[in-house]
C-alpha positions as CSV (number, residue, x, y, z in Angstrom):
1,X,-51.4,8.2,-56.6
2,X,-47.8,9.6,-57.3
3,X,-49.4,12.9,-55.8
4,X,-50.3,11.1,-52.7
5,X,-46.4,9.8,-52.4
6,X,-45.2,13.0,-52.4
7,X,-47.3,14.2,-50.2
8,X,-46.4,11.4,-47.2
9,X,-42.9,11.8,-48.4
10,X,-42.6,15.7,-48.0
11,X,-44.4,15.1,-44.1
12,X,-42.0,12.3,-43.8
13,X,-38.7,12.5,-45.7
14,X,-37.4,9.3,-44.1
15,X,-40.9,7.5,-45.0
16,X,-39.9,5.0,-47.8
17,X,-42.4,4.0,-50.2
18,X,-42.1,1.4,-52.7
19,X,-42.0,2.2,-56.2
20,X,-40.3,5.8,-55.3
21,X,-36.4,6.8,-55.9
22,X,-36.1,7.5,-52.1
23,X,-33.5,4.7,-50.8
24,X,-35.0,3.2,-47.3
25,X,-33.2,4.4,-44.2
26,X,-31.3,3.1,-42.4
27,X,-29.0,3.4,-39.5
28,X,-25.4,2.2,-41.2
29,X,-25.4,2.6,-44.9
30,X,-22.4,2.0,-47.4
31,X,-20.5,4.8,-49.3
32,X,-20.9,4.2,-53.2
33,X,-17.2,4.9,-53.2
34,X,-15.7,2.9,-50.4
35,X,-16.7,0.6,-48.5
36,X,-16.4,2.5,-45.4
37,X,-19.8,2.5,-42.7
38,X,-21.1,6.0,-42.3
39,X,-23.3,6.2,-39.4
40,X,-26.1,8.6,-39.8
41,X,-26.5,11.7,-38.3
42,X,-29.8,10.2,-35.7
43,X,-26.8,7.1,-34.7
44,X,-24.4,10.4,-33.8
45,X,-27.0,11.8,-31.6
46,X,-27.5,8.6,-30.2
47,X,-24.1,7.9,-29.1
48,X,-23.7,11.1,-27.5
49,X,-23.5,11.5,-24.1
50,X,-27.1,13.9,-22.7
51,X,-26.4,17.3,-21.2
52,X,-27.7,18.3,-18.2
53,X,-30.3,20.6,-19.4
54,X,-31.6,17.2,-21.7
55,X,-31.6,14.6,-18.5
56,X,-33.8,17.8,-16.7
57,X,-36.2,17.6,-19.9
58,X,-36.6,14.1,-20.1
59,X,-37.5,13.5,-16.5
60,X,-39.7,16.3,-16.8
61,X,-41.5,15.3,-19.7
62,X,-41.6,11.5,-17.9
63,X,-43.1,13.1,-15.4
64,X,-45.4,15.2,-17.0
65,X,-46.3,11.7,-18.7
66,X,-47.4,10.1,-16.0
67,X,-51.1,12.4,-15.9
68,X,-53.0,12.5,-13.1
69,X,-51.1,10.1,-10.6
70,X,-48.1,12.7,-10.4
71,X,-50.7,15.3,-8.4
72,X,-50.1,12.4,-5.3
73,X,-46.6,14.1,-5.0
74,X,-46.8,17.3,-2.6
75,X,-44.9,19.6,-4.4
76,X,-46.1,23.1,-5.9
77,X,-44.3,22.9,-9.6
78,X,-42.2,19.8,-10.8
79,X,-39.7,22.1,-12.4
80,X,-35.3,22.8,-12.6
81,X,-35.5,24.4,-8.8
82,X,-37.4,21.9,-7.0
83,X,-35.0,19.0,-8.8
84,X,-32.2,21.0,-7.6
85,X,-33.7,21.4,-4.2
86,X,-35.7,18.0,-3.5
87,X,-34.6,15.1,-5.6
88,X,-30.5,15.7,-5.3
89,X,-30.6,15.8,-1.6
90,X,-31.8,13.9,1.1
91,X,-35.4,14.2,1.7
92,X,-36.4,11.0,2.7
93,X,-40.6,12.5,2.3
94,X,-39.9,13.4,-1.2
95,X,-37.9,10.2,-2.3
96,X,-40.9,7.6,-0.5
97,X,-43.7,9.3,-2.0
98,X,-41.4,9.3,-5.4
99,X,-41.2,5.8,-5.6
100,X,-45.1,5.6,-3.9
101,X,-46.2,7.4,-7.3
102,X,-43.7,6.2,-9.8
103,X,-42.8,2.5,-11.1
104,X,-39.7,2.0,-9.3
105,X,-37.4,1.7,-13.0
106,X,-38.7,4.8,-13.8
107,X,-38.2,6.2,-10.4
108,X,-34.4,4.8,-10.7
109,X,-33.7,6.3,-13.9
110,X,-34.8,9.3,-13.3
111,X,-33.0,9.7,-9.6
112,X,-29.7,7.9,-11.5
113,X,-29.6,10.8,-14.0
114,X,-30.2,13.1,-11.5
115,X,-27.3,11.7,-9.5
116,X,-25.1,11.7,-12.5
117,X,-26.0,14.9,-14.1
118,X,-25.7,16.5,-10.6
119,X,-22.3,15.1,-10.1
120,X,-20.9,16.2,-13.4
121,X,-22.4,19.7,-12.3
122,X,-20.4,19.5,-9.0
123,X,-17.5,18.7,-10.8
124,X,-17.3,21.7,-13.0
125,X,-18.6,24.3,-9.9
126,X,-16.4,25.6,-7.5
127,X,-16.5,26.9,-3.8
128,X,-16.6,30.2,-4.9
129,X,-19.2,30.2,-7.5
130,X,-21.8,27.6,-6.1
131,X,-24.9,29.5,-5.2
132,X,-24.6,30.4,-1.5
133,X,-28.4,29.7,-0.6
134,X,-28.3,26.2,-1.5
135,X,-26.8,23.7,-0.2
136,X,-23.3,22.4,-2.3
137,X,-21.5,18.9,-2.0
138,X,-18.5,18.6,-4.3
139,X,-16.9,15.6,-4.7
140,X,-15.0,15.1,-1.5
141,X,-14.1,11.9,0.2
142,X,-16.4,8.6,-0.3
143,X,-19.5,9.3,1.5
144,X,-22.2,10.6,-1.3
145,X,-25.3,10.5,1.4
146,X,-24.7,14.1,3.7
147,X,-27.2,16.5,3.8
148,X,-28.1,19.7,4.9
149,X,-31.6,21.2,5.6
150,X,-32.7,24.5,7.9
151,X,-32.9,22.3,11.0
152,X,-29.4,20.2,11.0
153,X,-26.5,18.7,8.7
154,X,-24.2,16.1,8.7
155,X,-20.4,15.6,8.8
156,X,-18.5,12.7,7.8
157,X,-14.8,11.3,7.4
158,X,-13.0,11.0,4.3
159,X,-14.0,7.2,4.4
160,X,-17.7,7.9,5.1
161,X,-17.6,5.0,8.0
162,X,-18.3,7.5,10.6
163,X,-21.1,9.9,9.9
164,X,-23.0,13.0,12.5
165,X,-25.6,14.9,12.2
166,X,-25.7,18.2,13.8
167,X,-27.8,21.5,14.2
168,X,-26.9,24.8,11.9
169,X,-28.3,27.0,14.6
170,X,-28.9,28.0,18.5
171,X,-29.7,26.6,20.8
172,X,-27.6,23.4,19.5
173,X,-25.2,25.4,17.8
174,X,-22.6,27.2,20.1
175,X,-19.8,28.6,18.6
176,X,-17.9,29.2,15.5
177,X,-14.2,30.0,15.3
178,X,-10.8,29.4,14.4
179,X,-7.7,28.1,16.8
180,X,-4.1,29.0,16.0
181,X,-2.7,27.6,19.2
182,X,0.3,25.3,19.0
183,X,-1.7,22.0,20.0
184,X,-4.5,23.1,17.0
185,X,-1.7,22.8,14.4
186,X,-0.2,19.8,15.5
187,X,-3.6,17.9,15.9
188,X,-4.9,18.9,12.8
189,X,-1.4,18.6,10.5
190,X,-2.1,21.8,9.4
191,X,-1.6,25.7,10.7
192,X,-4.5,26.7,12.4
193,X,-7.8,24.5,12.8
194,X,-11.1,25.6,12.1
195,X,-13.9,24.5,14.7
196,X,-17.8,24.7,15.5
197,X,-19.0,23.7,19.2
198,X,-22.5,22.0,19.0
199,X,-24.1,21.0,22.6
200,X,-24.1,17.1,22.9
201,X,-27.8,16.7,23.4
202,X,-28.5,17.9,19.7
203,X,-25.1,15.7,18.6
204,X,-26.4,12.6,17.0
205,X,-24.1,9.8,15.9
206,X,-25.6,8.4,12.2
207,X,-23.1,5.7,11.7
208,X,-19.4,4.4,12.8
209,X,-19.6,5.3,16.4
210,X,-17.9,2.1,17.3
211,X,-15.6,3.0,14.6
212,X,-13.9,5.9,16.3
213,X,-10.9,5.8,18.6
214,X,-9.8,8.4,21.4
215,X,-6.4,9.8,21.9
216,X,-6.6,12.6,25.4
217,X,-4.0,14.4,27.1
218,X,-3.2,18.1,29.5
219,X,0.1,18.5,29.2
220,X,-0.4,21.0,26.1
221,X,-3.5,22.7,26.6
222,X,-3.8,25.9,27.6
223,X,-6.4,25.1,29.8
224,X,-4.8,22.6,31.5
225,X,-7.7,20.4,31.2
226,X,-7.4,16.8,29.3
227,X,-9.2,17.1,25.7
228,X,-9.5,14.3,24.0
229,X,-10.0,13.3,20.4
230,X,-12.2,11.2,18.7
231,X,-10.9,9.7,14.9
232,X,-12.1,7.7,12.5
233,X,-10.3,4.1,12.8
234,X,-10.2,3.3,9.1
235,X,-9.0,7.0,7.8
236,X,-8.1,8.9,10.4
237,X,-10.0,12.1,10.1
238,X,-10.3,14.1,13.5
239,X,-14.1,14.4,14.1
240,X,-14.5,16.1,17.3
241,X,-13.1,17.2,20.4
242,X,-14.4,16.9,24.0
243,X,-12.9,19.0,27.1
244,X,-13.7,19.4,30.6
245,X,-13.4,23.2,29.8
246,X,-16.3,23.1,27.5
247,X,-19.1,20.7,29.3
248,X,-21.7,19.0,27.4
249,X,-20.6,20.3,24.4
250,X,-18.0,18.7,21.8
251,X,-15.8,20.5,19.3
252,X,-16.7,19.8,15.6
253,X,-14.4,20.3,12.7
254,X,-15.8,22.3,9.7
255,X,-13.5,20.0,7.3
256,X,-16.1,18.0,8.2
257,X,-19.4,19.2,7.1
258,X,-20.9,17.6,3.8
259,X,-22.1,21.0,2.7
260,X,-19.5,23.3,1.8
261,X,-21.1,26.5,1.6
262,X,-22.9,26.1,5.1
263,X,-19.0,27.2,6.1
264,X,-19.5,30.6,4.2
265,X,-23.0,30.8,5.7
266,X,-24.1,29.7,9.2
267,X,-20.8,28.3,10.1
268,X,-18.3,30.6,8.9
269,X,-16.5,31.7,12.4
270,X,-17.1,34.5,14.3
271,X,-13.8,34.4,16.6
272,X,-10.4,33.8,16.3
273,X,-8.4,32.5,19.5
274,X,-4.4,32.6,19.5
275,X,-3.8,35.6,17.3
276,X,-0.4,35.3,18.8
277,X,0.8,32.4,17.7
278,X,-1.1,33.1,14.1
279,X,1.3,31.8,11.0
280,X,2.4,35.1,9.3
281,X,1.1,34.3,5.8
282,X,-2.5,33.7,7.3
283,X,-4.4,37.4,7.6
284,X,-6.7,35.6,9.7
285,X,-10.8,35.4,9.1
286,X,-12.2,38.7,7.9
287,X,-15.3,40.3,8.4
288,X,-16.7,42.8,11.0
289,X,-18.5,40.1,13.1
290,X,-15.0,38.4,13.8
291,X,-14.0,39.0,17.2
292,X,-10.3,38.3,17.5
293,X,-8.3,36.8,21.1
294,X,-4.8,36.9,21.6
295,X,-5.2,33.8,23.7
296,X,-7.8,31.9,25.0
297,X,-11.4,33.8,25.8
């Protein structure tokens, strides 16, 4: 018998068995010495906030758990990548047949510590280290729904009450390039202002449309035609332009777009207008591609 107790003991060492010296465990135990609570080394792990790399386990492993109803959800490998690219952006297919297969408190925890653990992730990346083929939202303003797929992207105001989607190429996408024209920096607060022109028939307004006021005028631009501007009521970000010099088309701002490395990528510009009146600390936008105008085009 006391060879059987040692035996369950060594497979188990927290197994207490009556009749042994082992002391039951216990999560809070006292110290002979004081009577000061020393929390064991399981209530430590416990009350320590998961990595990353453990939330990606867990949800993989629940998952994994679920058997054979997780083959209803149409993707090739449930693994780091396609979390990374599926479940932390927004693909409304992927999400509804997610919550199709999956109880939705499982469904929740899993996309809230995907949310959180993506978050933190954003938090400690940077613009210049985020992987450039995938999309990248930092934590910027209060809108936390952009996206950004092959096909379009949004753009939103520091608010989130006004929201766009547009496309991220041709035929939608026109233009991309940089202003340095006196009525750019006085617009845009700033020294030069950074643009994108998107033809209005692939333009679509998500949210806030009502929610935008205009301000137009000629006297200033070098076109003499009126542009006017279109801002967010509530926080006054500048989301487009529209000018009789550029029909059908509006003038985007890249401050704008929810995914910050679709700037370095298919909307980094590929002109600069005004090199004249460029602010001498600013070298302008490198790059072979860039095609620079001392003026207008």
């Amino acid at each position: 018998m006391k060879f059987i107790k040692q035996i369950a003991q060594r497979l188990n060492p927290d197994l207490h068995i009556p009749g042994t010296d082992n002391p039951p465990p216990a999560v809070l135990r006292k110290s002979k010495s004081s009577t000061t609570l020393l929390v064991t080394e399981k209530r430590k792990e416990l009350s320590t906030p998961p990595s990353q790399s453990s939330l990606r386990k867990k949800a993989s492993s629940m998952f994994l758990g679920r058997g054979k109803r997780l083959r209803a959800i149409p993707i090739p490998a449930f693994n780091t990548a396609t979390i990374d690219a599926e479940l932390l952006k927004d693909n409304t297919a992927f999400h509804a047949n997610l919550k199709a297969t999956l109880d939705s408190h499982v469904y929740q925890n899993i996309n809230s510590n995907y949310s959180n653990a993506h978050a933190s992730s954003s938090m400690a990346m940077s613009v210049s280290t985020s992987d450039k083929s995938l999309p990248y939202f930092p934590l910027a303003g209060q809108a936390k729904d952009g996206f950004s797929n092959n096909e379009e992207a949004t753009a939103t105001c520091f608010c989130g009450a006004v929201q766009l989607a547009f496309p991220v190429e041709g035929p939608g996408l026109v233009s991309t390039f940089v202003c340095n024209c006196a009525d750019c920096r006085k617009i845009t607060a700033s020294m030069f202002a950074s643009n994108f022109t998107v033809r209005d028939s692939h333009l679509r307004h998500l949210r806030g449309r009502a929610n935008l006021s205009s301000y137009g005028q000629a006297s200033t631009i070098a076109s003499g035609h009126t542009m006017t501007n279109y801002f967010c009521k509530t926080c006054g970000t500048l989301m487009y332009r529209v000018g009789a010099a550029f029909p059908d088309c509006s003038i985007l701002r890249l401050g704008t777009v929810d995914d910050f490395n679709l700037v370095e990528t298919k909307l980094k510009p590929t002109r600069e207008l005004f090199v004249k009146d460029r602010v001498s600390w600013f070298e302008g936008v490198k790059g072979d591609e860039v095609k620079s105008f001392q003026a207008m085009l």
